[in-house]
C-alpha positions as CSV (number, residue, x, y, z in Angstrom):
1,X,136.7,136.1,18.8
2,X,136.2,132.9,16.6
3,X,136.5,129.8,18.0
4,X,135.0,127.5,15.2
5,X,136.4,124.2,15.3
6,X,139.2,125.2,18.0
7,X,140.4,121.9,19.9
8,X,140.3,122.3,23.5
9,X,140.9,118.8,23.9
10,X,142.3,118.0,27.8
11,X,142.0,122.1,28.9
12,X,140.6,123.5,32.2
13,X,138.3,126.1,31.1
14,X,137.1,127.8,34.7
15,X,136.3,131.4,35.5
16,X,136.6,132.8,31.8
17,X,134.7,135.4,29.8
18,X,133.6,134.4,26.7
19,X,131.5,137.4,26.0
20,X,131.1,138.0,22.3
21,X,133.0,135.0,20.9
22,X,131.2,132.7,17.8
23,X,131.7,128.9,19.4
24,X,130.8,126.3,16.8
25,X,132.1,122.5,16.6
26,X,134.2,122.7,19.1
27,X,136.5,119.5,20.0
28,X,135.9,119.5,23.8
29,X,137.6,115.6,24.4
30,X,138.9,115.3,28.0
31,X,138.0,119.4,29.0
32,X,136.4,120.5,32.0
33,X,134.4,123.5,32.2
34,X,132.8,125.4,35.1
35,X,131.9,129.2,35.5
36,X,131.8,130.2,32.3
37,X,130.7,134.1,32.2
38,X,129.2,135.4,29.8
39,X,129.3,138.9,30.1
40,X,131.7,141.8,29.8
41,X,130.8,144.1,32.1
42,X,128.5,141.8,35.0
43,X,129.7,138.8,36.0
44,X,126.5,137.8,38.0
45,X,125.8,135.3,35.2
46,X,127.7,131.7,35.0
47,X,127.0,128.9,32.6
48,X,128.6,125.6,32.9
49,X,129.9,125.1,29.1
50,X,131.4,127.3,26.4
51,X,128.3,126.0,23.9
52,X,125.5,127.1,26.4
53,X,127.2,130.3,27.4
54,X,126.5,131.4,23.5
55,X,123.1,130.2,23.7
56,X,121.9,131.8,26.5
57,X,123.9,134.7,25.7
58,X,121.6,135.3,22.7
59,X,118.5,134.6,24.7
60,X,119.1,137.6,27.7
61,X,120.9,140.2,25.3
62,X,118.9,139.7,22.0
63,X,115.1,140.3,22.8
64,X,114.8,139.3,19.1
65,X,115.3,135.9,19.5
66,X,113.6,135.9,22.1
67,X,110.7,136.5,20.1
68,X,111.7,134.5,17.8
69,X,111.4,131.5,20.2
70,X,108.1,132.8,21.6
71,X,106.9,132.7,18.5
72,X,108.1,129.2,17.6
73,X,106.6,127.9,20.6
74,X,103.3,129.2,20.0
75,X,102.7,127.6,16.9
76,X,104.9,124.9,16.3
77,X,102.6,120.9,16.0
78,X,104.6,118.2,16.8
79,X,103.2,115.4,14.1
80,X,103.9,111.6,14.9
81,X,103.1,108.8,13.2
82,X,104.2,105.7,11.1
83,X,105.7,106.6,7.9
84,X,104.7,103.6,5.8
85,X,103.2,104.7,2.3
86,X,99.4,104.9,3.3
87,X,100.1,106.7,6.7
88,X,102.4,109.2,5.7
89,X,99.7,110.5,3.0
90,X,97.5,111.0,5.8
91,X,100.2,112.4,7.8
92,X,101.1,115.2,4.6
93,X,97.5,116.2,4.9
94,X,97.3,117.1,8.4
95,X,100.5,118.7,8.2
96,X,98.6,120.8,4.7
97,X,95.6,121.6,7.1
98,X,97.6,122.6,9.9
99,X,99.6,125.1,7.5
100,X,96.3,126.3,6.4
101,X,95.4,127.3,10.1
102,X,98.7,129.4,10.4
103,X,100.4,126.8,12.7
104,X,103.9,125.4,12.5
105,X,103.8,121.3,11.4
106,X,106.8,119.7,11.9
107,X,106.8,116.3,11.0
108,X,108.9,114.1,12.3
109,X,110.0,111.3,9.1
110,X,113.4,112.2,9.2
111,X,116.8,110.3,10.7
112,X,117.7,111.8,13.7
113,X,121.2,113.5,14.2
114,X,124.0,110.8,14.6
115,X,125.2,111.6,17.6
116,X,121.8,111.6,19.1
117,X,119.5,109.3,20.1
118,X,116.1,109.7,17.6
119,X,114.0,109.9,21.1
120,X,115.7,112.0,22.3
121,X,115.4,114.4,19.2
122,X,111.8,114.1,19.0
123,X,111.3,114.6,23.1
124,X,113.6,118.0,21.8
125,X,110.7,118.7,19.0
126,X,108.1,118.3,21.6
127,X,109.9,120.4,24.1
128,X,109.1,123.2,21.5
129,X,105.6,122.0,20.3
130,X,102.6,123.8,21.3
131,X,100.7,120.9,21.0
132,X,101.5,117.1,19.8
133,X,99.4,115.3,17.1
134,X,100.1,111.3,17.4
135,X,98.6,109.3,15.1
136,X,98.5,105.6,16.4
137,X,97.2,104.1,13.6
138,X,100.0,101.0,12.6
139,X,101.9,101.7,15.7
140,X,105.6,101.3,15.4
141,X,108.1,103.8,17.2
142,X,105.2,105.6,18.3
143,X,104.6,103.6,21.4
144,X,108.5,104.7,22.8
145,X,108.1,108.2,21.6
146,X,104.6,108.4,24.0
147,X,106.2,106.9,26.5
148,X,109.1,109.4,26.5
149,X,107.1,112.5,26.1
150,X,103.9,111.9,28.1
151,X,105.1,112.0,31.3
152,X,107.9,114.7,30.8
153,X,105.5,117.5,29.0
154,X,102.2,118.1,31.3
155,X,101.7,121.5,29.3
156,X,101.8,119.9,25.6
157,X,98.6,118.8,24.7
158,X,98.9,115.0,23.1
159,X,95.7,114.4,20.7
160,X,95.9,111.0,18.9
161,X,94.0,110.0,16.3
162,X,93.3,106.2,14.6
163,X,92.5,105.4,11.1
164,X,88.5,104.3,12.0
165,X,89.1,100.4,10.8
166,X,91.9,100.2,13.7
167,X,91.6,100.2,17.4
168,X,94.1,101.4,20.2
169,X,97.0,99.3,20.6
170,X,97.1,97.2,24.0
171,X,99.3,99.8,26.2
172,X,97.9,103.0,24.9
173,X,95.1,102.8,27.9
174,X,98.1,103.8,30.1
175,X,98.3,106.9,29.2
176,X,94.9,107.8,29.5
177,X,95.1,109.1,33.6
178,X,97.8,112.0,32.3
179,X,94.8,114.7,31.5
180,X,96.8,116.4,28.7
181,X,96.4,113.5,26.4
182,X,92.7,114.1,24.9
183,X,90.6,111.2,24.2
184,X,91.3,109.6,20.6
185,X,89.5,110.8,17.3
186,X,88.8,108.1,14.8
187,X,89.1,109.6,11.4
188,X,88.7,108.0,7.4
189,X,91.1,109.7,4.7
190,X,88.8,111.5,3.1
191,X,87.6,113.6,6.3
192,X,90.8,115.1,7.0
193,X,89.6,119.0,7.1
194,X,87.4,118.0,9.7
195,X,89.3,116.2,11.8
196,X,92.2,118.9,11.6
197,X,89.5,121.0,12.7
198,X,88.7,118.6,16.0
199,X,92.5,118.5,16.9
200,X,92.7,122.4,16.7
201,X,90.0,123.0,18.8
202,X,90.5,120.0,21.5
203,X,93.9,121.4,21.9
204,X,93.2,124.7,22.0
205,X,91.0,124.4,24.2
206,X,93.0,122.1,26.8
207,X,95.8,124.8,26.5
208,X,93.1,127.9,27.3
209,X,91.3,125.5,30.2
210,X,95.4,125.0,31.9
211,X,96.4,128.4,31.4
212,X,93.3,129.9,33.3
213,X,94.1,127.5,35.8
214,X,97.7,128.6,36.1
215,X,96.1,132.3,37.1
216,X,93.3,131.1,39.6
217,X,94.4,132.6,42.9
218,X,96.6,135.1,41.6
């Protein structure tokens, strides 16, 4: 069943299957929703909203997107920054380098959805980052983003790095008592590689040293 762009403005949606229906845009104004199943045949399963019944539909019946997130998850790099005309070189090549080692760059110099708030998009990014690279050279929004996704992600490695004529900005010390944010690299623009090679292996590392812990005991 299609139900793209239906307007269930001011319905009482409760107790109903939506097992194989395509949900897209819908105009939800006024609805409430509860107990949404989302299977034919086994109704041990309940969502609260048409939209995440699809989505988590897909995840327990479709082991291929499943892998497909796994996969995403293992190799996407979260890269922050300011996106004046000097930075956002600096910012390309790190994204280049981190293409060349087979991870996932996404960098983050684009308007956020309107209906969202751009934190909260890039605390979304991060959510699905295997590690974050924050560059806090000319700090602008990066200070909020930090702030936001710091405290929220303990298992996302944050490695920031500074141009080596700047210094840390006044309330970047704070975040230096979470132990997944690794201690700043300095780095000049012509020593990119080899600082792309620093932030692999910090990261990498802080993720292997975590998970090991994870298993201790077990």
């Amino acid at each position: 069943m299609s139900l793209v762009k239906t307007d269930l403005s001011n319905t009482v949606i409760d107790g109903s299957c939506v097992y194989g229906i395509s949900a897209w845009d819908l105009i939800l104004d006024g609805s409430r929703q509860q107990n949404i199943y989302i299977s034919d045949n086994d109704r041990s399963i309940t969502v609260p909203s048409i939209e995440l019944a699809q989505f988590i539909s897909l995840l327990v019946n479709n082991s291929k997107i499943r892998d497909v997130i796994d996969s995403i998850t293992s190799k996407v790099v979260l890269i922050l920054g300011c996106f004046s005309e000097d930075r956002k070189i600096i910012l390309d090549q790190i994204k280049h380098e981190l293409q060349r080692r087979d991870y996932l760059p996404v960098l983050f110099d684009f308007d956020g959805p309107k209906n969202r708030d751009i934190t909260e998009t890039v605390m979304t990014l991060a959510s699905l980052a295997k590690f974050v690279v924050a560059d806090i050279s000319d700090p602008r929004s990066i200070p909020q983003e930090l702030t936001k996704i710091v405290p929220n992600f303990p298992s996302v490695p944050v490695q920031p790095v500074i141009v080596s004529t700047q210094r840390e900005y006044g309330m970047f010390s704070h975040f230096s008592r979470f132990p997944w944010v690794l201690e700043t690299l300095e780095y000049s623009g012509d020593d990119i590689h080899n600082l792309v090679g620093h932030i692999v292996d910090n990261c990498e590392s802080r993720l292997k040293t975590t998970n090991n812990s994870d298993h201790v005991g077990y």
